[in-house]
C-alpha positions in Angstrom: 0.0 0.0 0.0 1.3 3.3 -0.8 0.8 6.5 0.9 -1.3 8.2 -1.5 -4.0 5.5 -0.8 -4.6 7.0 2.6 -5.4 10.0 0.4 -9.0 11.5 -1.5 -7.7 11.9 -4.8 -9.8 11.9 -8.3 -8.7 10.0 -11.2 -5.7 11.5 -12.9 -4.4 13.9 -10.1 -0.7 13.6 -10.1 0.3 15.9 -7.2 -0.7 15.3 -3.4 -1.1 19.2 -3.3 -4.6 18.3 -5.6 -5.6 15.6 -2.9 -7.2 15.5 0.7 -6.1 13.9 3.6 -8.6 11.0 4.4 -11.5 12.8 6.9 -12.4 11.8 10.4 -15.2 9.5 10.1 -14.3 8.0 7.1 -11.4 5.2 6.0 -9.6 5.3 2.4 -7.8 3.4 0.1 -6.7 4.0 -3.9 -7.9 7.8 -3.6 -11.4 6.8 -2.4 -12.8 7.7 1.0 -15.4 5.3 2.5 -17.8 6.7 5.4 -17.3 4.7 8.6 -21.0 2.9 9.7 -23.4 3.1 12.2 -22.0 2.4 15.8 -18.5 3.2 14.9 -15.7 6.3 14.0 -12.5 7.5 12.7 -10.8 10.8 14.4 -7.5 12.0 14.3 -6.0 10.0 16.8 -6.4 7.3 14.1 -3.7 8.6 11.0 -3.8 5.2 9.3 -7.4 4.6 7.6 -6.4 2.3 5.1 -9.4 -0.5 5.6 -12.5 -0.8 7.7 -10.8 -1.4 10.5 -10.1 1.5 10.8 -13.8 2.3 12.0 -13.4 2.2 16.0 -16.6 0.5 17.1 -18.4 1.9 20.1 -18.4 0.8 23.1 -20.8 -2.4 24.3 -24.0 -1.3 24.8 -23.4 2.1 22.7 -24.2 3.2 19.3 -23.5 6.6 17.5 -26.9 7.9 15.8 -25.4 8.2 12.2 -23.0 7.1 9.7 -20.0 9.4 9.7 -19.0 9.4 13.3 -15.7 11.6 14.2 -15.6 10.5 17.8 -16.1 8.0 20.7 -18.4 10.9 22.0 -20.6 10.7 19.4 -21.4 7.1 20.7 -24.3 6.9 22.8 -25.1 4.4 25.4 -28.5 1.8 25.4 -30.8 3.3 28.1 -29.7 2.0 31.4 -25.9 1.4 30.1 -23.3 4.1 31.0 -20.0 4.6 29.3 
């Protein structure tokens, strides 16, 4: 895997200065960001997004309330569950 896979890049962009640095909630690979699911999230803390498993899930008992998550506080517990 190369560097510029971690990267948002459109077909036939030759110069990193024309790309994006993968976004928090999200995971890339070959120039292509993917949004991370429901009941998980990517934040800075995570530099490497080159696969799904990049997606942190949340907590047991917790879920985050839409796709796109950019934090483990935007995971929410099950009523009567606490973080």
């Amino acid at each position: 895997m190369s560097r510029w896979d971690l990267w948002q890049c459109h077909t036939g962009l030759s110069n990193r200065s024309q790309c994006a640095p993968c976004p928090d909630g999200h995971w890339c690979r070959n120039g292509t960001a993917a949004v991370c699911g429901v009941g998980s999230y990517t934040d800075a803390s995570q530099p490497l997004r080159a696969s799904l498993d990049a997606c942190v899930q949340c907590p047991y008992n917790a879920m985050t309330a839409s796709i796109g998550s950019t934090s483990e506080a935007s995971c929410v517990c099950d009523p009567g569950f606490y973080l």
